[in-house]
C-alpha positions as YAML, in Angstrom:
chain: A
units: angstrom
residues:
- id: 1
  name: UNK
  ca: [38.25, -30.28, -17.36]
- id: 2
  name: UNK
  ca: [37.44, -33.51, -14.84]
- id: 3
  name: UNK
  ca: [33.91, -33.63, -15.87]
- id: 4
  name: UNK
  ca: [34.55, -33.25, -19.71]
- id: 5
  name: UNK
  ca: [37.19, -36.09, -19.20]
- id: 6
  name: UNK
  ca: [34.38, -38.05, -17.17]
- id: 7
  name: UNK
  ca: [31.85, -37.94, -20.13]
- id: 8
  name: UNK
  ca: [34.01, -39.26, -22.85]
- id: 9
  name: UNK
  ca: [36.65, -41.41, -21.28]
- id: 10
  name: UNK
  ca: [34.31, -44.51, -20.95]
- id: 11
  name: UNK
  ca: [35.00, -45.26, -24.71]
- id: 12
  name: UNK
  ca: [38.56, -46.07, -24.09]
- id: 13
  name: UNK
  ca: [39.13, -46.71, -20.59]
- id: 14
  name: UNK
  ca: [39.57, -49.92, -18.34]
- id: 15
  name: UNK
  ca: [38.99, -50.27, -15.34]
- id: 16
  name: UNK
  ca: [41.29, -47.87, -13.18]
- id: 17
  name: UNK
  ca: [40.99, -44.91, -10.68]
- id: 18
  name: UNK
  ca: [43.53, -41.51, -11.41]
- id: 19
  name: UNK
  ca: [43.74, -39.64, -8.07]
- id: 20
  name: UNK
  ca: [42.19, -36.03, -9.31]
- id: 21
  name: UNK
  ca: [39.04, -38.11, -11.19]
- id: 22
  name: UNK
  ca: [36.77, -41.38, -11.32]
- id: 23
  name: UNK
  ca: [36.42, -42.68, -14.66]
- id: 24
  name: UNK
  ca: [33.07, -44.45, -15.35]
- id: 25
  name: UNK
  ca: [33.38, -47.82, -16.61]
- id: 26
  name: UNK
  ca: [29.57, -47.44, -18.11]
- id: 27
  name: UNK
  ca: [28.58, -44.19, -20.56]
- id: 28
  name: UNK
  ca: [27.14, -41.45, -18.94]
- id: 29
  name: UNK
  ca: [23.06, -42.17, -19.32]
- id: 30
  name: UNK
  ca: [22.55, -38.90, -21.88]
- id: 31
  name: UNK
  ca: [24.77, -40.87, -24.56]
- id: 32
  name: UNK
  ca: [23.44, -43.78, -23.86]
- id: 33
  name: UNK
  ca: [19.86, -41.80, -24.69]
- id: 34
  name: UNK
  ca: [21.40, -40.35, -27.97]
- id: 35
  name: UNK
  ca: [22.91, -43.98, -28.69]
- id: 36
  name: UNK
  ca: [19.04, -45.10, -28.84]
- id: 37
  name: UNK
  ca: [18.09, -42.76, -31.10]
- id: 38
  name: UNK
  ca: [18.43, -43.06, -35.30]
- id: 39
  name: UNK
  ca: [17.28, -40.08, -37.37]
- id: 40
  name: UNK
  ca: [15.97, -40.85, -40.58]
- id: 41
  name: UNK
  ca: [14.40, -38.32, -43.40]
- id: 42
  name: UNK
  ca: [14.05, -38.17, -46.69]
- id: 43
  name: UNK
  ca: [15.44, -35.38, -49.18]
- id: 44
  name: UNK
  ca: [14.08, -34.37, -52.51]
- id: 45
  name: UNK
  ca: [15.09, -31.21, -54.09]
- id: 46
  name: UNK
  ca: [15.96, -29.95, -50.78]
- id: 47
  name: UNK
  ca: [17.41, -26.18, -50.40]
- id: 48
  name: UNK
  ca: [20.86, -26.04, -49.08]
- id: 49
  name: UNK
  ca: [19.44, -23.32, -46.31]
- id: 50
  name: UNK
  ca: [17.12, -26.80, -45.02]
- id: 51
  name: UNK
  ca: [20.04, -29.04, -45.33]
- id: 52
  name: UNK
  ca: [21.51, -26.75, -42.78]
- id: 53
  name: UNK
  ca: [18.85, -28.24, -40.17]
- id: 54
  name: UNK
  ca: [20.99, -31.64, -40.23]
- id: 55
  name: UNK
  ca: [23.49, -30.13, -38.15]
- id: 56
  name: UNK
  ca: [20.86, -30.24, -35.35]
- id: 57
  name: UNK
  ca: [21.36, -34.35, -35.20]
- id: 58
  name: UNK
  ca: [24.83, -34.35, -35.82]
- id: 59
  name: UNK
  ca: [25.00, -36.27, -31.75]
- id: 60
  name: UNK
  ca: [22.88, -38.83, -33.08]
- id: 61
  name: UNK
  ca: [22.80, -41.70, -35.54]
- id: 62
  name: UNK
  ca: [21.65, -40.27, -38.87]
- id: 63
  name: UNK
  ca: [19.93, -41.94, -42.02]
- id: 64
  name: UNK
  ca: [19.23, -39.55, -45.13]
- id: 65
  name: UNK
  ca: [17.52, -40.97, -48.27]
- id: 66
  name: UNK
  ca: [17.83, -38.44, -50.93]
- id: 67
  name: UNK
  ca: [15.23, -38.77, -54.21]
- id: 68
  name: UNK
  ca: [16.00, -37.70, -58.07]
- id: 69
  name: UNK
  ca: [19.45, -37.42, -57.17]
- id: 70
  name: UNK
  ca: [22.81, -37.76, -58.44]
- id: 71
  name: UNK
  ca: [24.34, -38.55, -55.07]
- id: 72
  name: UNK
  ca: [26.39, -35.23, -54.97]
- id: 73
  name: UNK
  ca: [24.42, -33.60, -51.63]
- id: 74
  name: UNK
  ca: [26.52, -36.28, -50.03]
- id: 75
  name: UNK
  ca: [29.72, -33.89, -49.78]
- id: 76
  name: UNK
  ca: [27.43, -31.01, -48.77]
- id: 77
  name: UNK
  ca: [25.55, -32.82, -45.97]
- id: 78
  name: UNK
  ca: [29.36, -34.24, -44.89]
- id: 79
  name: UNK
  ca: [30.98, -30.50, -44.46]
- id: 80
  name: UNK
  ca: [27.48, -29.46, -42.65]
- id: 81
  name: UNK
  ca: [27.86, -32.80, -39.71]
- id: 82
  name: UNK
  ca: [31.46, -33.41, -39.70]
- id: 83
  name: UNK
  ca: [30.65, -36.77, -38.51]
- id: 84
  name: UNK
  ca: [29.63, -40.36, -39.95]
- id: 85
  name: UNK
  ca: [25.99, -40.66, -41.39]
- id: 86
  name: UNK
  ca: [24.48, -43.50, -44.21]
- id: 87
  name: UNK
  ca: [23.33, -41.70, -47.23]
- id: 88
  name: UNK
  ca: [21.24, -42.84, -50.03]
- id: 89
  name: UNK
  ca: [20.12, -42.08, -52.84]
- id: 90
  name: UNK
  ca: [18.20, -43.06, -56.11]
- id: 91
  name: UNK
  ca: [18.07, -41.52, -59.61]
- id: 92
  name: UNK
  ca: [14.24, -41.11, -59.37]
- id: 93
  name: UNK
  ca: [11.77, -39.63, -57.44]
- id: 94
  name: UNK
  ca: [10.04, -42.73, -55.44]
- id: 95
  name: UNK
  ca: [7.58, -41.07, -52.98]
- id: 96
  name: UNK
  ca: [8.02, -40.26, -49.41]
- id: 97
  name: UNK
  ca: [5.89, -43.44, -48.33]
- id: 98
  name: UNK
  ca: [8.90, -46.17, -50.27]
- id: 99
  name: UNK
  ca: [11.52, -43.94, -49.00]
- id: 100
  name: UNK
  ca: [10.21, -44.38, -45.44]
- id: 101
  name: UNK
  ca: [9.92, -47.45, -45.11]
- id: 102
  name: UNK
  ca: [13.66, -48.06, -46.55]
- id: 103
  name: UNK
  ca: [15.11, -45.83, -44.31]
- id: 104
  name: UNK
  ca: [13.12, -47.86, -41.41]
- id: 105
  name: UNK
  ca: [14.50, -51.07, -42.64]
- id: 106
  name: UNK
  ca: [17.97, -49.45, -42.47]
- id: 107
  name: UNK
  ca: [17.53, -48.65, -38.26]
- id: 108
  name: UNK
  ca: [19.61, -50.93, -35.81]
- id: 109
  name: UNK
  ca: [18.43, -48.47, -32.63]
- id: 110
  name: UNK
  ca: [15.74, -49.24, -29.96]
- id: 111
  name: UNK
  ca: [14.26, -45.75, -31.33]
- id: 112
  name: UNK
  ca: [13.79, -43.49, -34.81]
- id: 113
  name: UNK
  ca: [13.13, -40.32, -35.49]
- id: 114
  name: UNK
  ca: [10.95, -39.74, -38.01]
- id: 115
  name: UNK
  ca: [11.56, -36.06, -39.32]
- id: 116
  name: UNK
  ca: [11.80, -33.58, -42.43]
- id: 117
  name: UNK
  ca: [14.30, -31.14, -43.49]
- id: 118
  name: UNK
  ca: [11.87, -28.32, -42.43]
- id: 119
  name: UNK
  ca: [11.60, -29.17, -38.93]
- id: 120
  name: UNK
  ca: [13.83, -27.52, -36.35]
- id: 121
  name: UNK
  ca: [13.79, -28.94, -33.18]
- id: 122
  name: UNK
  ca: [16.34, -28.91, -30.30]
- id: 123
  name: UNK
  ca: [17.81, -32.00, -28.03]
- id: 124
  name: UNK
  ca: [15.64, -30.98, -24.68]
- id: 125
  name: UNK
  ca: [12.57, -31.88, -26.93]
- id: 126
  name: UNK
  ca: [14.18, -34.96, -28.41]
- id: 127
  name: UNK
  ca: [15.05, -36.08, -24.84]
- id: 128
  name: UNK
  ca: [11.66, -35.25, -23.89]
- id: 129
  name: UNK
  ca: [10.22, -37.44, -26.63]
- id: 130
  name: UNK
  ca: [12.22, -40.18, -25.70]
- id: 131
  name: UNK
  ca: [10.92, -40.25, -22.07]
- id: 132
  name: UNK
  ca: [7.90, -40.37, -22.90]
- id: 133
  name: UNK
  ca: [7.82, -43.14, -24.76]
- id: 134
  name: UNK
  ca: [9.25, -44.94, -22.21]
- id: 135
  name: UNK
  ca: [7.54, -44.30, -19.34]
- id: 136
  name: UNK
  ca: [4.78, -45.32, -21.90]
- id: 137
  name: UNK
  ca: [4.94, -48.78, -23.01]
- id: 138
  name: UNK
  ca: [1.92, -48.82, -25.25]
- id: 139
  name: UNK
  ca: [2.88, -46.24, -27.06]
- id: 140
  name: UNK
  ca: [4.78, -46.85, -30.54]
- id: 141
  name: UNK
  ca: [4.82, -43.03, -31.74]
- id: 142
  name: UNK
  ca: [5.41, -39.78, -29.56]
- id: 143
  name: UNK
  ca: [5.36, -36.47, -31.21]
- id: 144
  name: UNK
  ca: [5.56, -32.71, -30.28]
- id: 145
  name: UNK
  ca: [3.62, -29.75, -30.07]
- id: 146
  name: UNK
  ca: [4.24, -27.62, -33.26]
- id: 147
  name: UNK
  ca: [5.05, -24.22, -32.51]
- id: 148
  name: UNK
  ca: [4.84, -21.12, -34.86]
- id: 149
  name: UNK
  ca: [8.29, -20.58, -33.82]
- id: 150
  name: UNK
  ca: [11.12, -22.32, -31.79]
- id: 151
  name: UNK
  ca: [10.22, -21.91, -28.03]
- id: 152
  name: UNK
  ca: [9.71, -24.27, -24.97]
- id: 153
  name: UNK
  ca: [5.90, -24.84, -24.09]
- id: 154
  name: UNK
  ca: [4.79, -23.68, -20.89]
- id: 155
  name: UNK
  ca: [2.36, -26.88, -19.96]
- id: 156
  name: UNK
  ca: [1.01, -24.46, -17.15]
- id: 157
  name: UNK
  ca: [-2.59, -27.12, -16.39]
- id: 158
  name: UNK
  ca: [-1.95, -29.23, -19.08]
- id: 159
  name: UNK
  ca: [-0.73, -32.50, -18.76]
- id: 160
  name: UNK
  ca: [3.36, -34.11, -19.95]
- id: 161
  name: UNK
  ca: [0.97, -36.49, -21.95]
- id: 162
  name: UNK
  ca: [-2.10, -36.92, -23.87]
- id: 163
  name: UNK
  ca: [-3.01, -39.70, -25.69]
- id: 164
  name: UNK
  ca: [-4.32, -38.86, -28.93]
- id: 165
  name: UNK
  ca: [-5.68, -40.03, -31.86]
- id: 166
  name: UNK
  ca: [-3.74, -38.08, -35.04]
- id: 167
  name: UNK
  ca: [-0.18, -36.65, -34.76]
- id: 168
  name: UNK
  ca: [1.56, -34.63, -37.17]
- id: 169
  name: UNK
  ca: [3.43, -36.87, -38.75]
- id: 170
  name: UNK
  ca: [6.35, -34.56, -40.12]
- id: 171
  name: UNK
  ca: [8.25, -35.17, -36.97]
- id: 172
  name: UNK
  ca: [7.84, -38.10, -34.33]
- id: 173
  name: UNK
  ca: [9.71, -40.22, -32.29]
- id: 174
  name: UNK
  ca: [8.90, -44.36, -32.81]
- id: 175
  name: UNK
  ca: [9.40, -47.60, -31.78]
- id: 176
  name: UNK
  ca: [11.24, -49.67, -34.07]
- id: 177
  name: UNK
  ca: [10.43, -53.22, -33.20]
- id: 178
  name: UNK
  ca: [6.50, -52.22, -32.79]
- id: 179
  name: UNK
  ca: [7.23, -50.43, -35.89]
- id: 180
  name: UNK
  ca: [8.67, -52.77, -37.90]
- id: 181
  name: UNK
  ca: [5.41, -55.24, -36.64]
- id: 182
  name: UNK
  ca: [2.57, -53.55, -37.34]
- id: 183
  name: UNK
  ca: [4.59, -51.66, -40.44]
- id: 184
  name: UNK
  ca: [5.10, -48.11, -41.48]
- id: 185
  name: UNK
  ca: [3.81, -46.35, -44.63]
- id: 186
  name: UNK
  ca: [1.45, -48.69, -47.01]
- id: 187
  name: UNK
  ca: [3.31, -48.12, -50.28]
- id: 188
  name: UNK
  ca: [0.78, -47.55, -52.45]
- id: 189
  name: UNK
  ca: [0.63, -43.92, -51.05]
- id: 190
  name: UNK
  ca: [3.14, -41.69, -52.66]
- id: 191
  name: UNK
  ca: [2.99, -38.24, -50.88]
- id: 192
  name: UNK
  ca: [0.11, -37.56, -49.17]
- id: 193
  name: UNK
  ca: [-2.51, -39.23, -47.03]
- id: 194
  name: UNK
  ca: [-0.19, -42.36, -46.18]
- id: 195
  name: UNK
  ca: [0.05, -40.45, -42.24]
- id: 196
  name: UNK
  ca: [-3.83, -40.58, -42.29]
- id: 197
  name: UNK
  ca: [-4.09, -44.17, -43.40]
- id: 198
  name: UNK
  ca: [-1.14, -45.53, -40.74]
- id: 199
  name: UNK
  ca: [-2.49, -43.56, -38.06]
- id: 200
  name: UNK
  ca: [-5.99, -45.37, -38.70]
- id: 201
  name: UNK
  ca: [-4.01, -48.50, -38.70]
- id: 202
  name: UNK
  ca: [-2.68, -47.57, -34.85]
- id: 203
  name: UNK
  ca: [-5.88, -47.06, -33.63]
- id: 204
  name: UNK
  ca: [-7.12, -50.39, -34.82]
- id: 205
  name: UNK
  ca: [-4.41, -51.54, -32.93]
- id: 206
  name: UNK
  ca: [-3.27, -51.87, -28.97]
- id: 207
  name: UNK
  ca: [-0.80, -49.33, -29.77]
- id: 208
  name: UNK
  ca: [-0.88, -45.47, -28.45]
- id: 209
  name: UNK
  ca: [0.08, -42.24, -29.91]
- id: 210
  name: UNK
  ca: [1.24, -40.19, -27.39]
- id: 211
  name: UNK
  ca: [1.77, -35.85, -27.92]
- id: 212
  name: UNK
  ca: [4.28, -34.84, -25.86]
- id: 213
  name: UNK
  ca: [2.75, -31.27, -24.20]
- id: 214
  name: UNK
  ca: [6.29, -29.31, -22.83]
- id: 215
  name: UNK
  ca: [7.99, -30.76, -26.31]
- id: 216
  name: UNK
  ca: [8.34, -28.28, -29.18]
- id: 217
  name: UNK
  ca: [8.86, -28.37, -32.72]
- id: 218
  name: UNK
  ca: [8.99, -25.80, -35.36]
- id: 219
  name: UNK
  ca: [7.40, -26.76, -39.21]
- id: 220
  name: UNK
  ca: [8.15, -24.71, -41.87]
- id: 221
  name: UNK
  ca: [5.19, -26.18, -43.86]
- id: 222
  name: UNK
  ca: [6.21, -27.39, -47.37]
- id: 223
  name: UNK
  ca: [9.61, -25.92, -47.60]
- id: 224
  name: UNK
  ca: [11.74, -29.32, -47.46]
- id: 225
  name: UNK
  ca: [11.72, -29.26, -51.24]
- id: 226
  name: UNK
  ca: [12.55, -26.38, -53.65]
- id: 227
  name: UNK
  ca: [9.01, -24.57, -54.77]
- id: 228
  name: UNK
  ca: [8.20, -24.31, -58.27]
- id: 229
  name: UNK
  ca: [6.11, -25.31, -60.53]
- id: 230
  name: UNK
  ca: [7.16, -28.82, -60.97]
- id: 231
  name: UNK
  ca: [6.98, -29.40, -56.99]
- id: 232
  name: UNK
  ca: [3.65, -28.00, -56.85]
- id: 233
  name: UNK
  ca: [2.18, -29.81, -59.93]
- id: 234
  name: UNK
  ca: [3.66, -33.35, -58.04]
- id: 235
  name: UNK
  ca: [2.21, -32.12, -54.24]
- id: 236
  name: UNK
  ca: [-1.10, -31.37, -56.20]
- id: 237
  name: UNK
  ca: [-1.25, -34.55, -58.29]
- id: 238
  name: UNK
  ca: [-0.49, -36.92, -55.19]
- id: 239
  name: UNK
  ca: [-2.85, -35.32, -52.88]
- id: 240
  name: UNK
  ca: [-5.55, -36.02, -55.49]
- id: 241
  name: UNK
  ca: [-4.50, -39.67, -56.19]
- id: 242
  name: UNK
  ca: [-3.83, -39.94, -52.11]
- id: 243
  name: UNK
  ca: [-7.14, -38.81, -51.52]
- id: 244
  name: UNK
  ca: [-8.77, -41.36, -53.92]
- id: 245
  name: UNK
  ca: [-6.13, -44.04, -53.07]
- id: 246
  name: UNK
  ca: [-7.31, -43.69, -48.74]
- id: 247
  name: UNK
  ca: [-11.07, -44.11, -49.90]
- id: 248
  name: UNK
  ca: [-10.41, -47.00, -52.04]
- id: 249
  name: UNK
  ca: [-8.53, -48.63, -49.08]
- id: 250
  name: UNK
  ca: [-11.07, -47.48, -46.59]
- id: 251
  name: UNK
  ca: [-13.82, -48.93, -48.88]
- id: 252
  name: UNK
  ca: [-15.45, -45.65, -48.50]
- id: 253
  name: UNK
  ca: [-14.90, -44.82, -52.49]
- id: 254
  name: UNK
  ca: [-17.94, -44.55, -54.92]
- id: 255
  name: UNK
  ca: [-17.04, -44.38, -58.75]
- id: 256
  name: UNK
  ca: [-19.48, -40.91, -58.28]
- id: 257
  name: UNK
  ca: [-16.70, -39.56, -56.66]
- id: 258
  name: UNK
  ca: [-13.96, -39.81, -58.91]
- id: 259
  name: UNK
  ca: [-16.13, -38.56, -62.33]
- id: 260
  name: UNK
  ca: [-16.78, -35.60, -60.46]
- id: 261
  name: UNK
  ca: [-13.29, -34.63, -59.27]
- id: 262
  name: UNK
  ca: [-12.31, -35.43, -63.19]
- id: 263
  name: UNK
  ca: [-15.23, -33.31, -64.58]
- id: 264
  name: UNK
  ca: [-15.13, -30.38, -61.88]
- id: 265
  name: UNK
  ca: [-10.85, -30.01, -62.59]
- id: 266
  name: UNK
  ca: [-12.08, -29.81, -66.61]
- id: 267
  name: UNK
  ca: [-13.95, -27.10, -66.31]
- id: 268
  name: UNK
  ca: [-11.45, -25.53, -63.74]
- id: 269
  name: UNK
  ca: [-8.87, -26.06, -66.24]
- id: 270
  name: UNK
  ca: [-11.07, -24.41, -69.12]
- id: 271
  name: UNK
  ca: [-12.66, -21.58, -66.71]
- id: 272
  name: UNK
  ca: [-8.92, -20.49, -65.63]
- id: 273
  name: UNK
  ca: [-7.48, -20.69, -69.19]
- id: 274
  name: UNK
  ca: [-9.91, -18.25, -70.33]
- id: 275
  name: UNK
  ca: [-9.08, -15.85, -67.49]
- id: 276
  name: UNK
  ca: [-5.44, -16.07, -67.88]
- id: 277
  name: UNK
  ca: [-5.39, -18.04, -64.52]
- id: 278
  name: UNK
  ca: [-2.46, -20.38, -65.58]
- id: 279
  name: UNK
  ca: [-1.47, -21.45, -62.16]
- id: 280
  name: UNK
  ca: [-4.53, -22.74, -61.05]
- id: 281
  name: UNK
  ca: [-5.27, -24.03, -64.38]
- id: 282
  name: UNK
  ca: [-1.40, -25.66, -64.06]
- id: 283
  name: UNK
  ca: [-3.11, -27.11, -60.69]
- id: 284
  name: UNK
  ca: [-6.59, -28.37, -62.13]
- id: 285
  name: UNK
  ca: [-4.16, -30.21, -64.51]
- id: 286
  name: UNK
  ca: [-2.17, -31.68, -61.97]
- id: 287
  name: UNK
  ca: [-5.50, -32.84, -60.26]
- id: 288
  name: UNK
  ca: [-6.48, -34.41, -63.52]
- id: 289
  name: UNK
  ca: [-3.47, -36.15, -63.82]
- id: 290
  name: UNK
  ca: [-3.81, -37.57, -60.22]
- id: 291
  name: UNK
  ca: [-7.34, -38.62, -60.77]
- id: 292
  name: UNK
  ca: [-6.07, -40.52, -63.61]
- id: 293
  name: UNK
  ca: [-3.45, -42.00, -61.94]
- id: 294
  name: UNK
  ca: [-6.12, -43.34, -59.36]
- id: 295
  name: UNK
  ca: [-7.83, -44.72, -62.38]
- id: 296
  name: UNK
  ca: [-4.60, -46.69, -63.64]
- id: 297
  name: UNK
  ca: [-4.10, -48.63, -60.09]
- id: 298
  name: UNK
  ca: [-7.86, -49.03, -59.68]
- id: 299
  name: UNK
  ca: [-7.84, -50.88, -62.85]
- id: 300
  name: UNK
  ca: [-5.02, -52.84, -61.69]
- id: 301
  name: UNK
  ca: [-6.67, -54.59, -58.88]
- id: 302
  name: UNK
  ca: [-9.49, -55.39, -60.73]
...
């Protein structure tokens, strides 16, 4: 009972001894960790079983953005953390990249967390994150290993630290003021390929990306949204336009390229039609569509 009352009575004590206890007249340095931290992720479509993951921040500062909504998750996400979070939300689907970088604009804390609904990971590995990044002062993202399932990593010879030059992205710990400088997702990206593009940004940069080795983290690869065919025709259509959009950005893009991924997805399209393969016909349409789309902003900046 003394050491519970230790941890928590630093929020309304003064200074003052009681004869059975000391009571700390600073915050026990584990909530002042936690106090550092923001968690931010976006929602679109999300199944309630993966809105159930919040509850595994619900001792941190929390920041939800939630797309092509109505605003109604809001009670459901409220019963799951019985504590205070922001929510947002907008009435259309904006892309994970705009999203982002609102939710980033939105952190007061020294530190974010940068995660999805489909990612389970526990507080050791958060804590873990966090000192990394400070014993490393070049480093402006820190990231996990990603397990097949939930389980500590055994580093056995490996090093607590490698400094890499890609992360998975889905779930990473950042700096917020070298963040906010150098600047998160480009916003011309709407799904996919924005990670690639910012991580070639970092290592333009004096900046380090660090993966944390005895850190774990569990992805659930493309379950954050409900699966369907409207989910899969959107995931389909940005990674084309994504794909096209990081060349064009990268200068690497020849107009060769982008007849060919229009002409090859045609005669998909037509090929799978005639087999009865409407799926991936659905998909060679979807690819179509995001070549198109590619077309539309190339046009723009002409």
């Amino acid at each position: 009972m003394a050491e519970r009352f230790k941890a928590h009575a630093w929020k309304v004590c003064v200074p003052s001894q009681v004869p059975w206890v000391r009571i700390p007249l600073s915050p026990p340095i584990e909530l002042i960790m936690k106090s550092d931290i923001t968690v931010i992720l976006t929602l679109y479509k999300t199944p309630k079983s993966k809105i159930e993951t919040l509850k595994q921040y619900k001792k941190f500062k929390i920041i939800v953005f939630d797309q092509n909504s109505n605003g109604l998750i809001k009670k459901e996400i409220k019963k799951i953390l019985q504590s205070n979070f922001k929510y947002y939300y907008s009435p259309k689907n904006i892309g994970l990249s705009k999203s982002s970088n609102f939710l980033l604009s939105k952190v007061k804390t020294k530190y974010c967390l940068f995660t999805q609904p489909d990612i389970l990971i526990d507080e050791r590995s958060i804590n873990l994150l966090q000192k990394a990044i400070k014993i490393n002062k070049n480093a402006i993202f820190v990231a996990p290993r990603h397990n097949k399932k939930i389980k500590y990593n055994k580093i056995n010879n490996l090093p607590k630290y490698n400094i890499v030059k890609n992360l998975k992205a889905a779930c990473m710990l950042c700096d917020v003021s070298k963040l906010k400088q150098i600047g998160f997702f480009d916003d011309d990206f709407f799904l996919y390929w924005e990670d690639v593009y910012l991580m070639r940004k970092i290592n333009k940069s004096n900046y380090k990306m660090i993966l944390v080795n005895n850190a774990s983290a569990f992805h659930d690869d493309s379950k954050s949204s409900e699966t369907n065919f409207k989910t899969d025709f959107i995931r389909n259509l940005n990674f084309m336009y994504g794909e096209l959009l990081y060349d064009y950005k990268t200068n690497k893009l020849k107009v060769v390229k982008i007849i060919r991924k229009f002409f090859q997805n045609l005669i998909f399209f037509i090929f799978n039609i005639v087999i009865f393969q409407l799926k991936e016909a659905l998909n060679n349409i979807a690819k179509i569509t995001g070549t198109l789309k590619f077309i539309k902003f190339y046009v723009k900046k002409l």
